[in-house]
N, CA, C and O atoms as a GROMACS GRO file, in nm:
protein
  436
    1UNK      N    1   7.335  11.585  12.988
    1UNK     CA    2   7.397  11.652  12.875
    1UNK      C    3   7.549  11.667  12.895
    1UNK      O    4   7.628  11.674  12.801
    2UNK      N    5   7.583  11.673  13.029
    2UNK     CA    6   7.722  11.642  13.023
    2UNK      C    7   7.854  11.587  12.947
    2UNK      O    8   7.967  11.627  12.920
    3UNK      N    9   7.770  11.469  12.930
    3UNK     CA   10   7.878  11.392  12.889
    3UNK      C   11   7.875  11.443  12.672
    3UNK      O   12   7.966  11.445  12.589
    4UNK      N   13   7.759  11.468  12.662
    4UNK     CA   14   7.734  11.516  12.540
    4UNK      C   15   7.861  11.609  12.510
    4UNK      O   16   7.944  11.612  12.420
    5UNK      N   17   7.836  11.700  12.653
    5UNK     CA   18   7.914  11.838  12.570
    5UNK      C   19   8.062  11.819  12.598
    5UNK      O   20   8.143  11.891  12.541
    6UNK      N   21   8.098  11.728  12.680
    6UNK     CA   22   8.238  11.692  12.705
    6UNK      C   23   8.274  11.612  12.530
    6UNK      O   24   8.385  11.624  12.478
    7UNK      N   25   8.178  11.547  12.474
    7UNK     CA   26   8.236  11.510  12.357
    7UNK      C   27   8.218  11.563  12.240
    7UNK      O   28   8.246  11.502  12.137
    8UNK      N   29   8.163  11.700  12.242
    8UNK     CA   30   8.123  11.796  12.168
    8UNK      C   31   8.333  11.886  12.182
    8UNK      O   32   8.427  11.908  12.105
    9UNK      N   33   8.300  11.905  12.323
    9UNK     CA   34   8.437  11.991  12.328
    9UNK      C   35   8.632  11.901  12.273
    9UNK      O   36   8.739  11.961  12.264
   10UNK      N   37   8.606  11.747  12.249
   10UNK     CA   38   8.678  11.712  12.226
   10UNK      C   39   8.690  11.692  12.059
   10UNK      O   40   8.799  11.662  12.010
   11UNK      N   41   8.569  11.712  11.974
   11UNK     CA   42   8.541  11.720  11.868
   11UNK      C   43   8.534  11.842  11.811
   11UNK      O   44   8.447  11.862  11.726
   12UNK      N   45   8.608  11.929  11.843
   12UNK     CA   46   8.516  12.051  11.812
   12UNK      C   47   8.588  12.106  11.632
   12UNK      O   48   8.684  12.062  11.568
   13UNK      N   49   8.514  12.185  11.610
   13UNK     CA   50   8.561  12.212  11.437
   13UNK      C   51   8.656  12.334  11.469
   13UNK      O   52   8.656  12.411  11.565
   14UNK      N   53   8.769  12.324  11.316
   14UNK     CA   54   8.857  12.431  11.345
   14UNK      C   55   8.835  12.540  11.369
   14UNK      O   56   8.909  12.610  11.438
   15UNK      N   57   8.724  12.581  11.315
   15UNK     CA   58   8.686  12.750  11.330
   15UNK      C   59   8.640  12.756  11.492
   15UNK      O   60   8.681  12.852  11.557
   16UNK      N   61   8.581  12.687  11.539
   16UNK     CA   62   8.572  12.676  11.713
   16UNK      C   63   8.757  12.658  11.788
   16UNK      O   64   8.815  12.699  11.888
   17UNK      N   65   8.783  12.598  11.706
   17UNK     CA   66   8.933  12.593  11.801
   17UNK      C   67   8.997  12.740  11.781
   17UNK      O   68   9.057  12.796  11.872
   18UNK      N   69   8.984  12.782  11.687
   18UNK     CA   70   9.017  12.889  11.618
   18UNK      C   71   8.994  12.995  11.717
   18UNK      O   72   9.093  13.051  11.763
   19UNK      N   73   8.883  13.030  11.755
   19UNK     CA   74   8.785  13.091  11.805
   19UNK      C   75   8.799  13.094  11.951
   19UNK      O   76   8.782  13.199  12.014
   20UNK      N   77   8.827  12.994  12.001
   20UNK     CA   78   8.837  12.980  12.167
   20UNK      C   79   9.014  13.011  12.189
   20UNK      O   80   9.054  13.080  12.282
   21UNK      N   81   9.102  12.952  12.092
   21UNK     CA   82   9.240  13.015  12.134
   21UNK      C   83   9.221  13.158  12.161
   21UNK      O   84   9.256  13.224  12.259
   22UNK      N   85   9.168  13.189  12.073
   22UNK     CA   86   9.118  13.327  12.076
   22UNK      C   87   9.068  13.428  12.225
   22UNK      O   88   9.109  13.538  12.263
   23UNK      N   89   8.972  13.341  12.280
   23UNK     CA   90   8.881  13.397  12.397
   23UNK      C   91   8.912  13.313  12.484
   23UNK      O   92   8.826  13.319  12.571
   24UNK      N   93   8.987  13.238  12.510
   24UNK     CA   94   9.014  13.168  12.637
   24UNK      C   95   9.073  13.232  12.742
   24UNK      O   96   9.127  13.340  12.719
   25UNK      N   97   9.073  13.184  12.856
   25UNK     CA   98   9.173  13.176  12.956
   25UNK      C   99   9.149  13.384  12.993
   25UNK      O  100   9.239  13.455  13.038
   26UNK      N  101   9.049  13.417  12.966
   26UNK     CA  102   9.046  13.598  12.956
   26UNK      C  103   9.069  13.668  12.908
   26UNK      O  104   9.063  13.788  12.935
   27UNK      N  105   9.117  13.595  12.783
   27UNK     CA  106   9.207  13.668  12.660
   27UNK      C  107   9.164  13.801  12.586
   27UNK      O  108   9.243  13.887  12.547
   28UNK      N  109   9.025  13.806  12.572
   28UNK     CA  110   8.894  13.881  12.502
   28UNK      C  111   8.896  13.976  12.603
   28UNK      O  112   8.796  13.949  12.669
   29UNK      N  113   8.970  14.105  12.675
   29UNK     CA  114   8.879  14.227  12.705
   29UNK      C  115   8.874  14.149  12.851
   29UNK      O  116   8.783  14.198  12.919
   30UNK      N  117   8.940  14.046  12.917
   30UNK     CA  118   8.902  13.990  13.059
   30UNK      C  119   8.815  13.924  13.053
   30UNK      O  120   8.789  13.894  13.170
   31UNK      N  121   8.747  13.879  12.989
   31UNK     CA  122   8.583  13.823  12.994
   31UNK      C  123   8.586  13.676  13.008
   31UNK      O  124   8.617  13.600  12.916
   32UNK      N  125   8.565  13.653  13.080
   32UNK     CA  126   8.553  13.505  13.112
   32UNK      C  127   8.414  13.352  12.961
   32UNK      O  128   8.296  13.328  12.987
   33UNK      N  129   8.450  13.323  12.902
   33UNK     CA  130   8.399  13.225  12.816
   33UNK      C  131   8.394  13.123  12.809
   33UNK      O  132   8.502  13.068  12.788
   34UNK      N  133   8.281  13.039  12.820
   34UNK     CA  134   8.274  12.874  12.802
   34UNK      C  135   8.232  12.819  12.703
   34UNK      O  136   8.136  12.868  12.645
   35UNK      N  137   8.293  12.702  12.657
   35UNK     CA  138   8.243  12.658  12.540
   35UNK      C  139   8.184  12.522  12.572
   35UNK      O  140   8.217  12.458  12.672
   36UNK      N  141   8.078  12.469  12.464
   36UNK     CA  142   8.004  12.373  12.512
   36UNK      C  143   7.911  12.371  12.584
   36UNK      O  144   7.858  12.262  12.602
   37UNK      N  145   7.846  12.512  12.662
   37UNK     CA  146   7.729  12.531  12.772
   37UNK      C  147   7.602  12.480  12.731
   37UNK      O  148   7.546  12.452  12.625
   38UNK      N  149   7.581  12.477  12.839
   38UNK     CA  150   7.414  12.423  12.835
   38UNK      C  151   7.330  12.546  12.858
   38UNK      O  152   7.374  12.641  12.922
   39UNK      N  153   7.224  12.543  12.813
   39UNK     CA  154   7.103  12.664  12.827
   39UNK      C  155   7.007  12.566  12.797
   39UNK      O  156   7.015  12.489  12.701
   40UNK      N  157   6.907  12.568  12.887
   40UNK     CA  158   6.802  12.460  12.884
   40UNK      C  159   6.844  12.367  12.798
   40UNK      O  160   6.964  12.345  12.785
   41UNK      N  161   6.776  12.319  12.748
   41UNK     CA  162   6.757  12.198  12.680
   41UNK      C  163   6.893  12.210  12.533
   41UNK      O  164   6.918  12.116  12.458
   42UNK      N  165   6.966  12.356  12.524
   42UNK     CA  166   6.994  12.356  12.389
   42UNK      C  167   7.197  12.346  12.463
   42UNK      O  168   7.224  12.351  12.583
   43UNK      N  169   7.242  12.340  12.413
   43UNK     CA  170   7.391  12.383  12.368
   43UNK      C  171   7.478  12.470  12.262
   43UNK      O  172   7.496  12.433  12.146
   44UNK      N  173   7.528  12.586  12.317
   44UNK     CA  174   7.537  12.685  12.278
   44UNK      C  175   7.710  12.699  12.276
   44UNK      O  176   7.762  12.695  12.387
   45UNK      N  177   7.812  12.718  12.144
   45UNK     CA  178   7.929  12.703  12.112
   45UNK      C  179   7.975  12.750  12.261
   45UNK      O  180   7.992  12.688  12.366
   46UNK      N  181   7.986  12.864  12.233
   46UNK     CA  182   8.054  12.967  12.357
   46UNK      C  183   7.925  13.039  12.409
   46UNK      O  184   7.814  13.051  12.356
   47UNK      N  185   7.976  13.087  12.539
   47UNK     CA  186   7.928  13.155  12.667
   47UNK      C  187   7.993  13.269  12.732
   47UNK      O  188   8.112  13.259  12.762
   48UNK      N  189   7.931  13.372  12.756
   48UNK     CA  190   7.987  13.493  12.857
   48UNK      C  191   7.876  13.487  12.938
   48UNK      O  192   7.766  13.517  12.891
   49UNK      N  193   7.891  13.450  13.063
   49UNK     CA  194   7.744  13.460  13.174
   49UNK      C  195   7.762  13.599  13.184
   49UNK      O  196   7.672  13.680  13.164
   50UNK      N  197   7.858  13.623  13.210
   50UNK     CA  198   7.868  13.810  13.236
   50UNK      C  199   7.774  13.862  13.174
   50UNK      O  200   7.678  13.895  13.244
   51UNK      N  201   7.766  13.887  13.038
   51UNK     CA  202   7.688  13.954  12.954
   51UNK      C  203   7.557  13.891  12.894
   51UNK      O  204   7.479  13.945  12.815
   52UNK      N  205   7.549  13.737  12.962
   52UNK     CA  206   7.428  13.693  12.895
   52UNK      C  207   7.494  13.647  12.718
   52UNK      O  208   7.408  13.634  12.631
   53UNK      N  209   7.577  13.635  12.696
   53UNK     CA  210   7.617  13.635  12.542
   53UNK      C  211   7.629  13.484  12.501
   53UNK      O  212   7.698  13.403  12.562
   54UNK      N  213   7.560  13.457  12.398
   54UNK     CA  214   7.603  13.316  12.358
   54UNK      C  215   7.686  13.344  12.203
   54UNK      O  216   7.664  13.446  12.138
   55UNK      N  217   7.761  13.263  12.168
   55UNK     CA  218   7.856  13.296  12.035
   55UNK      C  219   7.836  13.135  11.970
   55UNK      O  220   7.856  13.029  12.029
   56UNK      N  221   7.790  13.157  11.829
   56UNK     CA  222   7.753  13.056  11.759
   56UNK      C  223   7.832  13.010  11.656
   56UNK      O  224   7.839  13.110  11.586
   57UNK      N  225   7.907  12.910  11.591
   57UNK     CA  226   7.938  12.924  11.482
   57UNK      C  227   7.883  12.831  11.410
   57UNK      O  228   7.848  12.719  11.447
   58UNK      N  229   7.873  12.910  11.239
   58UNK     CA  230   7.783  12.801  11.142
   58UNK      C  231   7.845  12.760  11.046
   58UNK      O  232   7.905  12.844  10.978
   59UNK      N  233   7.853  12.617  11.009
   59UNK     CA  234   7.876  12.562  10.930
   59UNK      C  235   7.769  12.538  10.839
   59UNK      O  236   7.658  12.581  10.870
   60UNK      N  237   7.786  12.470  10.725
   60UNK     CA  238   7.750  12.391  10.622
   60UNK      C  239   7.542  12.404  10.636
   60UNK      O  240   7.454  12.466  10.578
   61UNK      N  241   7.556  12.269  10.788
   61UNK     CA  242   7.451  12.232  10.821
   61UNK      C  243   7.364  12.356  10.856
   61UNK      O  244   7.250  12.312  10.844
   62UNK      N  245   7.360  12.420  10.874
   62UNK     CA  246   7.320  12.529  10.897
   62UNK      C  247   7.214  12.623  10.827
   62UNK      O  248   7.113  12.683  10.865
   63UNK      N  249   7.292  12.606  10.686
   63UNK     CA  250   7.212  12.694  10.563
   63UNK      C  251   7.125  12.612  10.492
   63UNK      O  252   7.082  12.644  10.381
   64UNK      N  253   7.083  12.467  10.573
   64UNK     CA  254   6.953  12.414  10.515
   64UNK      C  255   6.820  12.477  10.554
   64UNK      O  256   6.824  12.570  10.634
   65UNK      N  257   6.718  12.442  10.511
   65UNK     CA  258   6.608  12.503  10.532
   65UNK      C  259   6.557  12.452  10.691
   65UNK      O  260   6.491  12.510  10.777
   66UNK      N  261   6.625  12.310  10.684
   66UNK     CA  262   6.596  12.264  10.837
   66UNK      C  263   6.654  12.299  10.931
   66UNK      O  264   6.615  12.314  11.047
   67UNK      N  265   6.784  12.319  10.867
   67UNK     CA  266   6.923  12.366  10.978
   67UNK      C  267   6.828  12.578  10.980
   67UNK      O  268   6.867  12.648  11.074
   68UNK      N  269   6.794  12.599  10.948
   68UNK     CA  270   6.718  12.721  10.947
   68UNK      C  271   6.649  12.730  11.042
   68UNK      O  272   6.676  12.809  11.132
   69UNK      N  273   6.552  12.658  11.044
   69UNK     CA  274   6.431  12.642  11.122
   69UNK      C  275   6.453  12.612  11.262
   69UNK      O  276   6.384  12.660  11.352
   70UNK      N  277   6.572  12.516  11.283
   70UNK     CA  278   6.622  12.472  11.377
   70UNK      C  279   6.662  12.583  11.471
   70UNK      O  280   6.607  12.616  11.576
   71UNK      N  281   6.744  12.623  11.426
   71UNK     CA  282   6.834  12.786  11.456
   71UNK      C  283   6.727  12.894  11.528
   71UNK      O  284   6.730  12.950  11.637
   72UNK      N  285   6.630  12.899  11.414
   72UNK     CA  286   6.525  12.995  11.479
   72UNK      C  287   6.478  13.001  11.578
   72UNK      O  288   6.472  13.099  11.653
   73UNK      N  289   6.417  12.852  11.602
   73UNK     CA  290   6.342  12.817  11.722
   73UNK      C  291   6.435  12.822  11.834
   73UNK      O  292   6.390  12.849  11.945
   74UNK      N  293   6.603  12.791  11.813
   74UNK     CA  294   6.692  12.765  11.907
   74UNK      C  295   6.655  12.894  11.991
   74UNK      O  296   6.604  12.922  12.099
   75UNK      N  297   6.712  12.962  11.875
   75UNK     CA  298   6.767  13.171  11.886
   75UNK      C  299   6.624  13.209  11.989
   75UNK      O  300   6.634  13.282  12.088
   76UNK      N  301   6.482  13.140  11.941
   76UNK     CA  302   6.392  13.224  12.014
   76UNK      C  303   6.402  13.179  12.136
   76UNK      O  304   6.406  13.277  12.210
   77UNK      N  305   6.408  13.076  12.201
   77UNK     CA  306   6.406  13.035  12.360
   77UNK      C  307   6.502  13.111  12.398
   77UNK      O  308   6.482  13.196  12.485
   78UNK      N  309   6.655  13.089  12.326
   78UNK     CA  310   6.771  13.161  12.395
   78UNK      C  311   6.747  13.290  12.462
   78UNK      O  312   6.756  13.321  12.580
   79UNK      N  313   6.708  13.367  12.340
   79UNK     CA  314   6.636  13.503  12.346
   79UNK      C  315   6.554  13.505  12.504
   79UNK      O  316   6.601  13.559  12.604
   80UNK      N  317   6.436  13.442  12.498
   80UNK     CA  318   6.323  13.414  12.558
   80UNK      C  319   6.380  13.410  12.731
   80UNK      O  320   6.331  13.470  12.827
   81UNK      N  321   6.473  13.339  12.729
   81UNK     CA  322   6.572  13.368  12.884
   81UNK      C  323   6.657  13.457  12.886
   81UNK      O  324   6.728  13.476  12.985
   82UNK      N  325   6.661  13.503  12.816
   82UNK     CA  326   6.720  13.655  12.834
   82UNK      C  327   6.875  13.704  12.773
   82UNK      O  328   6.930  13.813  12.787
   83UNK      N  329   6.934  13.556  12.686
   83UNK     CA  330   7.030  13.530  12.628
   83UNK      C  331   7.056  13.553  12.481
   83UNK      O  332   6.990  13.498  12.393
   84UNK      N  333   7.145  13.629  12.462
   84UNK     CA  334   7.169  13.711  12.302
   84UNK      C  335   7.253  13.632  12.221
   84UNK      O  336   7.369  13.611  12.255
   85UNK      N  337   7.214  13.594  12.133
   85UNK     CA  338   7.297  13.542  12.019
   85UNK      C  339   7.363  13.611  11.903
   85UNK      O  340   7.316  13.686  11.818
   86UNK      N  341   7.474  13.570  11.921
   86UNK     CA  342   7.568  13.643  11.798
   86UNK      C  343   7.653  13.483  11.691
   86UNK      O  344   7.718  13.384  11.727
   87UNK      N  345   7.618  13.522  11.588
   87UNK     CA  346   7.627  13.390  11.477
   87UNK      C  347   7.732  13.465  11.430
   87UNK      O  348   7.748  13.587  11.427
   88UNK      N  349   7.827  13.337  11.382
   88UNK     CA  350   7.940  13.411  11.269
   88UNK      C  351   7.941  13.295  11.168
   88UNK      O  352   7.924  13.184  11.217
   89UNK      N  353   7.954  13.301  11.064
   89UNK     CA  354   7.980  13.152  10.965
   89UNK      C  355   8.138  13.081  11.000
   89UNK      O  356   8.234  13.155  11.025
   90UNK      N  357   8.147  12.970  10.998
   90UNK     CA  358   8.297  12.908  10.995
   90UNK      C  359   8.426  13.011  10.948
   90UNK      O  360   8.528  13.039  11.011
   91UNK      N  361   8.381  13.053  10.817
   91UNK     CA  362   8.474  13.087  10.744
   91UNK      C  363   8.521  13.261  10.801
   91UNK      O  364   8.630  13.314  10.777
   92UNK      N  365   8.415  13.319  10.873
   92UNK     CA  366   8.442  13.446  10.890
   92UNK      C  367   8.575  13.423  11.021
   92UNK      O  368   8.670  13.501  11.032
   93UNK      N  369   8.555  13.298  11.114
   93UNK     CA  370   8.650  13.293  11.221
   93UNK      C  371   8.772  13.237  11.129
   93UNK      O  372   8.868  13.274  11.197
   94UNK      N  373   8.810  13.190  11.049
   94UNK     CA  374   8.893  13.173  10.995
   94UNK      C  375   8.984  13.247  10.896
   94UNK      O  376   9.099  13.206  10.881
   95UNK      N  377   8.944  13.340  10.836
   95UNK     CA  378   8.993  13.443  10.743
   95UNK      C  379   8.984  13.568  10.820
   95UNK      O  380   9.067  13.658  10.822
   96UNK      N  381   8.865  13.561  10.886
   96UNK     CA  382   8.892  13.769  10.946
   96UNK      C  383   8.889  13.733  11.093
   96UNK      O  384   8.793  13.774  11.158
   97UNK      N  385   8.967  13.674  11.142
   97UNK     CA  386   8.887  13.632  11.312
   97UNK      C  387   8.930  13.776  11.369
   97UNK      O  388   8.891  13.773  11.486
   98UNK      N  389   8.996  13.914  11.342
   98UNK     CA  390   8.995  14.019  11.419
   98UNK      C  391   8.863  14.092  11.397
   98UNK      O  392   8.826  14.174  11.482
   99UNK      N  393   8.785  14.066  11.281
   99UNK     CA  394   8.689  14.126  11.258
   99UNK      C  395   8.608  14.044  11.362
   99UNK      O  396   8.593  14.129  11.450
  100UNK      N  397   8.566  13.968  11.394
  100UNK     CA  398   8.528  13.906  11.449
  100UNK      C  399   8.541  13.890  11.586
  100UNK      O  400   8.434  13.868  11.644
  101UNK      N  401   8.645  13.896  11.660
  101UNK     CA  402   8.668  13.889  11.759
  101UNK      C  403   8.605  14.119  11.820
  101UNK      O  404   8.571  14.160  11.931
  102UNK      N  405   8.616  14.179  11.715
  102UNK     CA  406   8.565  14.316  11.743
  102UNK      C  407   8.445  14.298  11.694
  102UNK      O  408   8.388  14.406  11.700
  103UNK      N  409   8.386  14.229  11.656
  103UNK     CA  410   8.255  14.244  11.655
  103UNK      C  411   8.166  14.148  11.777
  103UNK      O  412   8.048  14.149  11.811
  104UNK      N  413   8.276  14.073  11.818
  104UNK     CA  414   8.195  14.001  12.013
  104UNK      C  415   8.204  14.138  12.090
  104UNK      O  416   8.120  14.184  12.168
  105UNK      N  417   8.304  14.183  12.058
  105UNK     CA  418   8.372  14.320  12.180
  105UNK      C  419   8.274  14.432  12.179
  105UNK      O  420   8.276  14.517  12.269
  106UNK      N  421   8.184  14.436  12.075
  106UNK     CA  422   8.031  14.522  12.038
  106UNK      C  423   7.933  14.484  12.138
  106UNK      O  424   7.863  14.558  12.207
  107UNK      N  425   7.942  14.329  12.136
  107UNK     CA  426   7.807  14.301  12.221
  107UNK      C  427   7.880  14.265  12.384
  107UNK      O  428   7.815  14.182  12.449
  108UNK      N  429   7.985  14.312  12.439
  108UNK     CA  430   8.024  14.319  12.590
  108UNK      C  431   7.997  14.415  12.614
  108UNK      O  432   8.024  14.423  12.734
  109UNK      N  433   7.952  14.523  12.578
  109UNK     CA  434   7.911  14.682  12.653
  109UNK      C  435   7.775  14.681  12.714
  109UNK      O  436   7.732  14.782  12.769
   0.00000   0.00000   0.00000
């Protein structure tokens, strides 16, 4: 999966670039974040191992019934290892990213 997520991270959509200027480098509260991680079998936008936190963002594909289903089953394994998901839509990192960036800062406590 490596090489997957190395070309995942060179592709990535604006609201992810958006998003990681954001939380990089410790920027977020100290918290260390990766983007592109692996969790079993799935790949998950961003990462805080600290907190167990995965950070999702959704586009388009997403709000199909498949892109639904998909998600669910993702969210339940994630869950299932002990890993919390927090979803934001594209557009919320792009227009309110402080709302957003205080609403990750909810789930670091």
């Amino acid at each position: 999966m490596k090489p997957f997520r190395r070309k995942l991270r060179k592709r990535m959509t604006p609201a992810e670039v958006a998003l990681w200027v954001m939380i990089r480098n410790r920027q977020l509260d100290g918290e260390r974040f990766l983007r592109q991680f692996s969790i079993g079998h799935y790949i998950v936008d961003f990462y805080c191992a600290r907190y167990k936190l995965a950070i999702e963002l959704d586009g388009a594909g997403h709000f199909t019934a498949k892109g639904k289903a998909y998600d669910a089953v993702r969210t339940e394994y994630l869950n299932s290892v002990g890993v919390r998901v927090v979803r934001f839509e594209n557009y919320e990192v792009l227009l309110y990213p402080m709302q957003v960036l205080d609403e990750i800062r909810k789930h670091l406590k």
